[in-house]
Backbone as CSV, one residue per row, in Angstrom:
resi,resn,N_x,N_y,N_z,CA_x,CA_y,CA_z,C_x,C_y,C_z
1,UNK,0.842,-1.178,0.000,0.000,0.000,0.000,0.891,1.247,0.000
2,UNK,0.640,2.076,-1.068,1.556,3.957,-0.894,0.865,4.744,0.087
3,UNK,1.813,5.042,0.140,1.963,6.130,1.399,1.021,7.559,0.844
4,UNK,0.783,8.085,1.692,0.468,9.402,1.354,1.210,10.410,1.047
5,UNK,2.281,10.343,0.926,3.737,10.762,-0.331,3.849,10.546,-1.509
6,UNK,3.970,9.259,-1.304,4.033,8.901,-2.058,3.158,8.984,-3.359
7,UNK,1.635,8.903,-3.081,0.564,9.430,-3.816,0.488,10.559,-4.064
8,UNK,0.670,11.563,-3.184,1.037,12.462,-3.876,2.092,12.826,-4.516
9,UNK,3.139,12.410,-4.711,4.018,12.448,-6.038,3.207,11.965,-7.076
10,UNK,2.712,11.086,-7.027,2.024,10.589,-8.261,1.211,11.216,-8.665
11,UNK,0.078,12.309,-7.702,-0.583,12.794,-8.222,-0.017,14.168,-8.465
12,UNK,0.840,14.609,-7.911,2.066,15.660,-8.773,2.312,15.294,-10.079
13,UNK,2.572,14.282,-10.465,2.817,13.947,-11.654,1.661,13.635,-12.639
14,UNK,0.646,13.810,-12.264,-0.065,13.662,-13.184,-1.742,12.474,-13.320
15,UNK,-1.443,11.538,-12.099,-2.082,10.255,-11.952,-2.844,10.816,-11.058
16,UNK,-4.282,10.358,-11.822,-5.453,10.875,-11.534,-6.064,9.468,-10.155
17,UNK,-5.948,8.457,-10.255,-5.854,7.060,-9.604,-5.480,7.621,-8.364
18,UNK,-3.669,8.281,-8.372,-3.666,8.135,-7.492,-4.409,9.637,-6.469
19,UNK,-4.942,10.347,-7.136,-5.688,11.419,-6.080,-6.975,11.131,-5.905
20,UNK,-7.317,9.982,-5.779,-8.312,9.560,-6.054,-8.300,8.855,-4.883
21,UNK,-6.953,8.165,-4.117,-7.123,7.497,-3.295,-6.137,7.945,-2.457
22,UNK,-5.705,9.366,-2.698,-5.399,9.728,-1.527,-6.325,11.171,-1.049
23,UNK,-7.451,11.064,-1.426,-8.868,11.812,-1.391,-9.896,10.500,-0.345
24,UNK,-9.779,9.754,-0.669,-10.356,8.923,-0.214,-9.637,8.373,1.323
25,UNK,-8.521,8.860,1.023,-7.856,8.790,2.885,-7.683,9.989,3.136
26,UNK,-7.750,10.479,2.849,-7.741,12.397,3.797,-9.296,13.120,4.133
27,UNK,-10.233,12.771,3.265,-10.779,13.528,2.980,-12.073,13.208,4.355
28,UNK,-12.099,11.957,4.378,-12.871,11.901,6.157,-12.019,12.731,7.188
29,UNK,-10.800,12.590,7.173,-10.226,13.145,8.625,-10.520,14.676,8.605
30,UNK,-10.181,15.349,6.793,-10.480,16.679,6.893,-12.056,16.875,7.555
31,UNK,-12.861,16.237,6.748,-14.577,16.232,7.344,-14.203,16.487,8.311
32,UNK,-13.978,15.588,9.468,-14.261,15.641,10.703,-13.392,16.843,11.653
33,UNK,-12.609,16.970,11.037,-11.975,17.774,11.906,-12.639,19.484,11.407
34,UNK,-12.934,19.986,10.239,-13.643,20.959,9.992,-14.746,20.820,10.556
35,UNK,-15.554,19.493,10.411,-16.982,19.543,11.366,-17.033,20.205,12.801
36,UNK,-15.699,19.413,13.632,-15.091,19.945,14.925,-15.452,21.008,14.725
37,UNK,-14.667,21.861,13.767,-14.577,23.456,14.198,-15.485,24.092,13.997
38,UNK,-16.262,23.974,12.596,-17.569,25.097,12.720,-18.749,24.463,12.638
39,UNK,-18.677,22.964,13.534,-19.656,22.795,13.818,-21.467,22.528,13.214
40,UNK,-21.137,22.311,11.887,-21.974,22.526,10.781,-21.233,21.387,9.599
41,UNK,-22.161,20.458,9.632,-21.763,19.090,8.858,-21.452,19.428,7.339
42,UNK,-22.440,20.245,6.566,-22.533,21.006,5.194,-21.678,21.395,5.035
43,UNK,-21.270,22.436,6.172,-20.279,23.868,5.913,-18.630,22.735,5.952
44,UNK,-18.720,21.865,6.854,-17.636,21.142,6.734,-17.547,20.473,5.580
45,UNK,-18.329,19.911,4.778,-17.848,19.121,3.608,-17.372,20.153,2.575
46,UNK,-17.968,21.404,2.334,-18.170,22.346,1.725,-16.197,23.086,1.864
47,UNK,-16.157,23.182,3.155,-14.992,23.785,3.319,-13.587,22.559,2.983
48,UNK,-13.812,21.200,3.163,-13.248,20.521,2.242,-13.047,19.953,1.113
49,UNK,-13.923,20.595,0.261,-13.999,20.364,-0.974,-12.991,21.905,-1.266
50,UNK,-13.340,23.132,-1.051,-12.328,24.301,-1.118,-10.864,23.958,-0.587
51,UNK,-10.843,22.780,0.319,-9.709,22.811,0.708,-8.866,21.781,-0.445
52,UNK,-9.632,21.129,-1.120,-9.145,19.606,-2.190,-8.710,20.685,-3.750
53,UNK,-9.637,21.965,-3.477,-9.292,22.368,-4.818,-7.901,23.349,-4.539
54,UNK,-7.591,23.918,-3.625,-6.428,24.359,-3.023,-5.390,23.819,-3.358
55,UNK,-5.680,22.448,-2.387,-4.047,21.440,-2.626,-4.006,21.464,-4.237
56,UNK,-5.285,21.223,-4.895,-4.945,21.168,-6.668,-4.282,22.030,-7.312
57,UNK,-4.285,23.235,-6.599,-3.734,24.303,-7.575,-2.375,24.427,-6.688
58,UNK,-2.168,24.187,-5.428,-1.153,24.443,-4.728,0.074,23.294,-4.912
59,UNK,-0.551,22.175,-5.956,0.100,20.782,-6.077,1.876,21.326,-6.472
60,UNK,2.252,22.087,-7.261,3.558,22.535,-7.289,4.109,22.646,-6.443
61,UNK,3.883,23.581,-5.577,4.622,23.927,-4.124,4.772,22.844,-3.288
62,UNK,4.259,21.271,-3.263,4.228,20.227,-2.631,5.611,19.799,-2.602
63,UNK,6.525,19.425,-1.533,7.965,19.105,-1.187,7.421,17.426,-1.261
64,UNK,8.031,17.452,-2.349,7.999,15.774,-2.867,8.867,15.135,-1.412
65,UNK,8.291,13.982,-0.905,9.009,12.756,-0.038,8.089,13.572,1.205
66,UNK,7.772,14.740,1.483,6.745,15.118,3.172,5.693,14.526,2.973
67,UNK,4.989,14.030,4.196,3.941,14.064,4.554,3.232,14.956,3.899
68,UNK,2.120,15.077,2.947,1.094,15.699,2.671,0.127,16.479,3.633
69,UNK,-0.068,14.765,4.841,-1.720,15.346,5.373,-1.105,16.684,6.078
70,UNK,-0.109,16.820,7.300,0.258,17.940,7.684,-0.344,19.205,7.351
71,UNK,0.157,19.567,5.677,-0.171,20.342,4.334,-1.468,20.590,4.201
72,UNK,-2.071,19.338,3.991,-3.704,19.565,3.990,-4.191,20.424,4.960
73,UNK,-3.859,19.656,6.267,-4.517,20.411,7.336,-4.354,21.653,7.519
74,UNK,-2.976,22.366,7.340,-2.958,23.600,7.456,-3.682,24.036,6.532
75,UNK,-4.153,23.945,4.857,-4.668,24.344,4.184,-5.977,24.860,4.463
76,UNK,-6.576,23.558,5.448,-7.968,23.625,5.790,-8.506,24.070,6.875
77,UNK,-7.173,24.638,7.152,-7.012,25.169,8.711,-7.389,26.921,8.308
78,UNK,-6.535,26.994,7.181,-6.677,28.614,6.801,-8.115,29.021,6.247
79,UNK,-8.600,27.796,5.530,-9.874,27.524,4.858,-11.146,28.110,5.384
80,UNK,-10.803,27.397,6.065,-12.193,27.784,7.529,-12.125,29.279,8.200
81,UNK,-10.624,29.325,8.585,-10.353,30.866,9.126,-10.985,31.885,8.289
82,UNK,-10.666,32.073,6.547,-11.161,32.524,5.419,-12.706,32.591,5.635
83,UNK,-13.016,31.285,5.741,-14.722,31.135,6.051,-15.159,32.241,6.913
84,UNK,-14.647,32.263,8.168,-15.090,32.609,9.314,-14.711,33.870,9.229
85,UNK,-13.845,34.527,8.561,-14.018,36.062,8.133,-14.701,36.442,7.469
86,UNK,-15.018,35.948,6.302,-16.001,35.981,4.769,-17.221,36.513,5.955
87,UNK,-17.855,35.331,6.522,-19.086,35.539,7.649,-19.227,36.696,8.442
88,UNK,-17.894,36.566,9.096,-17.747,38.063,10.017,-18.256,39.762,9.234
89,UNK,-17.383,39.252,7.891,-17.318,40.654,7.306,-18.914,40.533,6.716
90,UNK,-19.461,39.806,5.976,-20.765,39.971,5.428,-22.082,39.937,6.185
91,UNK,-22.017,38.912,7.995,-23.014,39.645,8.377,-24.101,38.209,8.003
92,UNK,-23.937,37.472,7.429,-24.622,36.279,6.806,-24.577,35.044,8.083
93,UNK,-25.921,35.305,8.533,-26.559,34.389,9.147,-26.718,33.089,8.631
94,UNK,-26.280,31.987,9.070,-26.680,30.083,8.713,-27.471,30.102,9.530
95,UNK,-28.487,29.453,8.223,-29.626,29.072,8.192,-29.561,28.125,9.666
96,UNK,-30.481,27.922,10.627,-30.172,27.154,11.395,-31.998,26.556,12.090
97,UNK,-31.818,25.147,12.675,-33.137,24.691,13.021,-34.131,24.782,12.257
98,UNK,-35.441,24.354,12.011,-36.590,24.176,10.936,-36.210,24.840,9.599
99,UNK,-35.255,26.574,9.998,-35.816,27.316,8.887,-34.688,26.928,7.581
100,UNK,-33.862,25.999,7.723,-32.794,25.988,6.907,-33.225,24.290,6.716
101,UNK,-32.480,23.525,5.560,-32.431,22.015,5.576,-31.953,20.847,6.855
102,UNK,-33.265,20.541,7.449,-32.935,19.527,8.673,-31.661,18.696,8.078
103,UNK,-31.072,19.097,9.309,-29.351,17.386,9.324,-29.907,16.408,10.325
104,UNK,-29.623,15.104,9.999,-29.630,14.558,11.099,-28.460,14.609,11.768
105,UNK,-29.058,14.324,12.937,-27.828,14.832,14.439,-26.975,13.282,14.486
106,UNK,-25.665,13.899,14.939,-25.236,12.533,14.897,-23.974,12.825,15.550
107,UNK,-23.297,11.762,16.453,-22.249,11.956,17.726,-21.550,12.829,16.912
108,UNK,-20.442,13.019,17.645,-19.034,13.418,17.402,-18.323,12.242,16.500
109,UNK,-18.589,11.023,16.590,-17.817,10.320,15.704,-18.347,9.985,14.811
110,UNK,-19.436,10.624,14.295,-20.405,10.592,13.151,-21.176,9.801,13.106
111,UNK,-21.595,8.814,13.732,-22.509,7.682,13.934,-24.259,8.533,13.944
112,UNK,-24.950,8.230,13.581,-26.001,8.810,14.113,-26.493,8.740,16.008
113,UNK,-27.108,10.247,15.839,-27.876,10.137,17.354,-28.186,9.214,17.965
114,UNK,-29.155,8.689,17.355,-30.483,7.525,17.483,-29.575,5.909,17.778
115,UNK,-28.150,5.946,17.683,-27.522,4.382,17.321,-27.369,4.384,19.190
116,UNK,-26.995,3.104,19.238,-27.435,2.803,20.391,-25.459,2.971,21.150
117,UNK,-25.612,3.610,22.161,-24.040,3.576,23.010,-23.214,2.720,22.621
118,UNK,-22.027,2.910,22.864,-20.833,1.593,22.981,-20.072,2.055,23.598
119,UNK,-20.718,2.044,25.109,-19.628,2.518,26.231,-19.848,3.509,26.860
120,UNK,-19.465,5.078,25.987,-19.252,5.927,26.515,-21.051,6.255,26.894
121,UNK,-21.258,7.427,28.485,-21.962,7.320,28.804,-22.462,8.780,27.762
122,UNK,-23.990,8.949,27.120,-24.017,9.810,26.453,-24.195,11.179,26.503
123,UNK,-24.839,11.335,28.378,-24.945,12.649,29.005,-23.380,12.794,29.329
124,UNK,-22.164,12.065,29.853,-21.104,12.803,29.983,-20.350,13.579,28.400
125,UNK,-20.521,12.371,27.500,-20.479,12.794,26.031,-21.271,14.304,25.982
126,UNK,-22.163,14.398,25.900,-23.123,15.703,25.366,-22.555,17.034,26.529
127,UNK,-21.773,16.552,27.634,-21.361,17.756,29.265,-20.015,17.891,28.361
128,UNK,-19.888,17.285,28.038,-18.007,17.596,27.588,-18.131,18.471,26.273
129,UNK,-18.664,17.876,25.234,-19.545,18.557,24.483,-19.368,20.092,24.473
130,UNK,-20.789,19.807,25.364,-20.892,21.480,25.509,-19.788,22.354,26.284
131,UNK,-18.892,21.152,27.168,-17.847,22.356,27.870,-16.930,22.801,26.996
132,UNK,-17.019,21.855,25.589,-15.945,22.279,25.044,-16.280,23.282,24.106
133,UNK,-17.455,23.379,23.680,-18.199,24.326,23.133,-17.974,26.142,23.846
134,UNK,-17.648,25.584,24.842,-17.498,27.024,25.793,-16.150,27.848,25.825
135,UNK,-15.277,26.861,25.619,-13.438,27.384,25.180,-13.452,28.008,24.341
136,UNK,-12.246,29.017,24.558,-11.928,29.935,23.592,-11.377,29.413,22.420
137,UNK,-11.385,29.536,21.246,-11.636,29.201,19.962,-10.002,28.483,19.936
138,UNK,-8.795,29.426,20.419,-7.653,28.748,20.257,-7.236,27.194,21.341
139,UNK,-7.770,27.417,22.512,-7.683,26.187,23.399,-9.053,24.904,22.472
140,UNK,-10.007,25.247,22.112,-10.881,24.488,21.699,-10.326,23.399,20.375
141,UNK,-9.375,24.437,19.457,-9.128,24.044,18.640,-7.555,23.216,19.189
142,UNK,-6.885,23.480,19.857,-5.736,22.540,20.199,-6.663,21.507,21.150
143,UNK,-7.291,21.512,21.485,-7.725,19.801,22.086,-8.641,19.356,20.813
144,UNK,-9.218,20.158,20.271,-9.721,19.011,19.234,-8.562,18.278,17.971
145,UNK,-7.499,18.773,17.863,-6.580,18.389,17.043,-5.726,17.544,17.747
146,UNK,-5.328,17.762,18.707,-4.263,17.049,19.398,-5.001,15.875,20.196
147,UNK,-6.613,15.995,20.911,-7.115,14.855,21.825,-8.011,13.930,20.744
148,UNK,-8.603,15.028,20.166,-10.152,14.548,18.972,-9.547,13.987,18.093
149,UNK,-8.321,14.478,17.285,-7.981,14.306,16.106,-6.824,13.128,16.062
150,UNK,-6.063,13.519,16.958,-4.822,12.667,17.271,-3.509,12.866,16.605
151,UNK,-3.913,14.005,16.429,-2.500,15.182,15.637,-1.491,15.044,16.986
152,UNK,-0.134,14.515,16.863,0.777,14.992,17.441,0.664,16.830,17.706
153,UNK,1.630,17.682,18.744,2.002,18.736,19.060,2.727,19.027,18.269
154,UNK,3.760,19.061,17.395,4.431,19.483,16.007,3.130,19.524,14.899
155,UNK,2.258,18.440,14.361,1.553,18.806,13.626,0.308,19.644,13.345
156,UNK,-0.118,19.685,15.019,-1.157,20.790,14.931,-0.670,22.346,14.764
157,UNK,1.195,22.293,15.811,1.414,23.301,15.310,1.426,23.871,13.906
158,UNK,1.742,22.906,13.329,1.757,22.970,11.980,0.396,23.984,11.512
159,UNK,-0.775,23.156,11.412,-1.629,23.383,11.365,-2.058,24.518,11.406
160,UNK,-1.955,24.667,12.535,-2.633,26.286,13.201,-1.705,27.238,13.186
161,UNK,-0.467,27.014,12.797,0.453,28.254,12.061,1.388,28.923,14.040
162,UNK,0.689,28.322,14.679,1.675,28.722,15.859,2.315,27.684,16.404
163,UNK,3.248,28.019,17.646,4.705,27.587,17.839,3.642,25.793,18.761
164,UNK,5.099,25.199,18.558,4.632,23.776,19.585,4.378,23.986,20.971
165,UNK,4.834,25.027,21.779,4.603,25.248,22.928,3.596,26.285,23.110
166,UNK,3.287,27.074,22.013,1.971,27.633,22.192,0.745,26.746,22.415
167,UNK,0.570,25.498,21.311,-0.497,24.882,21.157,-0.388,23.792,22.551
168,UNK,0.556,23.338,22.984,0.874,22.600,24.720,0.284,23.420,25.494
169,UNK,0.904,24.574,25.585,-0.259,25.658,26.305,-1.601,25.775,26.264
170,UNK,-2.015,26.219,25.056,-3.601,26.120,24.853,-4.281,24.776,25.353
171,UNK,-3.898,23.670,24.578,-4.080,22.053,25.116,-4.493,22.204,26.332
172,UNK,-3.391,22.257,27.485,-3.260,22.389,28.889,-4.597,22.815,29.299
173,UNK,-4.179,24.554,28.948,-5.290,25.225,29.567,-6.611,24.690,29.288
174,UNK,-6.996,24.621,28.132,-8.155,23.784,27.632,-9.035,22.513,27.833
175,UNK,-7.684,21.692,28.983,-7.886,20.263,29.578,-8.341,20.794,30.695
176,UNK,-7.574,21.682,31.169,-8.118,22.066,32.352,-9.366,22.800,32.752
177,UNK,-9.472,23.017,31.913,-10.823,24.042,31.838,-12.312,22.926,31.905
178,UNK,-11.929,21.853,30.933,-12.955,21.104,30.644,-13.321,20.363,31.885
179,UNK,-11.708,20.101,32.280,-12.177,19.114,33.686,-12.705,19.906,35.018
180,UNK,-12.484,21.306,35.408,-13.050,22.154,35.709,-14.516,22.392,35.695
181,UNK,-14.911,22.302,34.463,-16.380,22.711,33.893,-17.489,21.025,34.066
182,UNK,-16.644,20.128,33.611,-17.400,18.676,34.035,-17.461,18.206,35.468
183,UNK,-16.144,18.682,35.894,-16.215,18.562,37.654,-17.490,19.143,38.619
184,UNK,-17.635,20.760,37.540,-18.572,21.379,38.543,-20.044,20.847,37.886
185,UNK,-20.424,20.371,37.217,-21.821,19.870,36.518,-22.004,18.370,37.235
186,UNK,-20.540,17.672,37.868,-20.897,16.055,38.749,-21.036,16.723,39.835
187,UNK,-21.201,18.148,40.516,-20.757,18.558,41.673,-19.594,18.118,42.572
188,UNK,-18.551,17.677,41.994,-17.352,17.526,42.788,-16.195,18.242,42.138
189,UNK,-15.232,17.956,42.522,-13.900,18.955,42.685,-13.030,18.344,41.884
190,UNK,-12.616,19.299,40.706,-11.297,18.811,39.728,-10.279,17.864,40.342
191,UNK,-9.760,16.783,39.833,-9.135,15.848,40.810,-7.608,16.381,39.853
């Protein structure tokens, strides 16, 4: 099986096959991890499809023998940021609840709502959830890359364009915060 280098050399060069199947291994992790961030299943596929046509035009600048996904992610990292200004500056409300196209709801690991547990309990799922919903956008986003995602600390730095000990920091603070915020909803004390 090629690597994700490897495919992309190939699809540097020209082989349509192989972006085809290294689309087909990136292109869930991008989903999910854009879903993470703005939270909007649409807007996430949407913002990885902008992010697939990026790497296409950005395919030159690709350092033949690296890791790609790294690349991606930062791409889709800026993607969204772009998004989330576009929004800021225009003022454009998403459509949201009845008045826009019903989604079905479905965990964090994309499974639908309605599927039945495997394990985790689903009110601590939905408390964490929302505590994490409550972090500031830079701690939110280093635990969802580094805990959610399973990005090493070099690659999220990557990612998010700041230093490795910035995003350890944010992480930190961000762990702490959560266990803080779930501690006080069991009524007991951060251990």
């Amino acid at each position: 099986m090629a690597t994700e280098a490897e495919l992309m050399a190939r699809y540097c060069d020209g082989d349509a096959t192989a972006f085809r199947e290294l689309h087909a291994r990136v292109a869930p992790r991008l989903v999910a991890y854009l879903g993470r961030m703005c939270r909007e299943r649409a807007l996430a596929e949407d913002l990885a499809q902008q992010t697939f046509l990026k790497v296409h035009r950005a395919r030159s600048a690709y350092v033949r023998g690296a890791d790609p996904v790294p690349w991606m992610f930062a791409i889709a990292h800026r993607t969204f940021l772009d998004e989330m200004r576009r929004r800021k500056r225009s003022r454009v409300e998403v459509a949201q609840g009845e008045r826009g196209v019903p989604e079905a709801a479905a965990s964090i690991t994309g499974e639908p709502a309605d599927a039945a547990p495997t394990g985790a309990d689903p009110q601590l799922v939905q408390a964490a959830l929302a505590a994490l919903d409550q972090l500031p956008p830079a701690q939110r986003e280093a635990l969802i890359l580094t805990k959610l995602s399973g990005k090493s600390i070099a690659e999220a730095a990557a990612i998010t364009g700041a230093t490795p000990g910035a995003v350890k920091l944010r992480a930190h603070r961000g762990y702490v915060a959560l266990r803080k915020a779930l501690a006080a909803l069991a009524g007991g004390t951060p251990g």
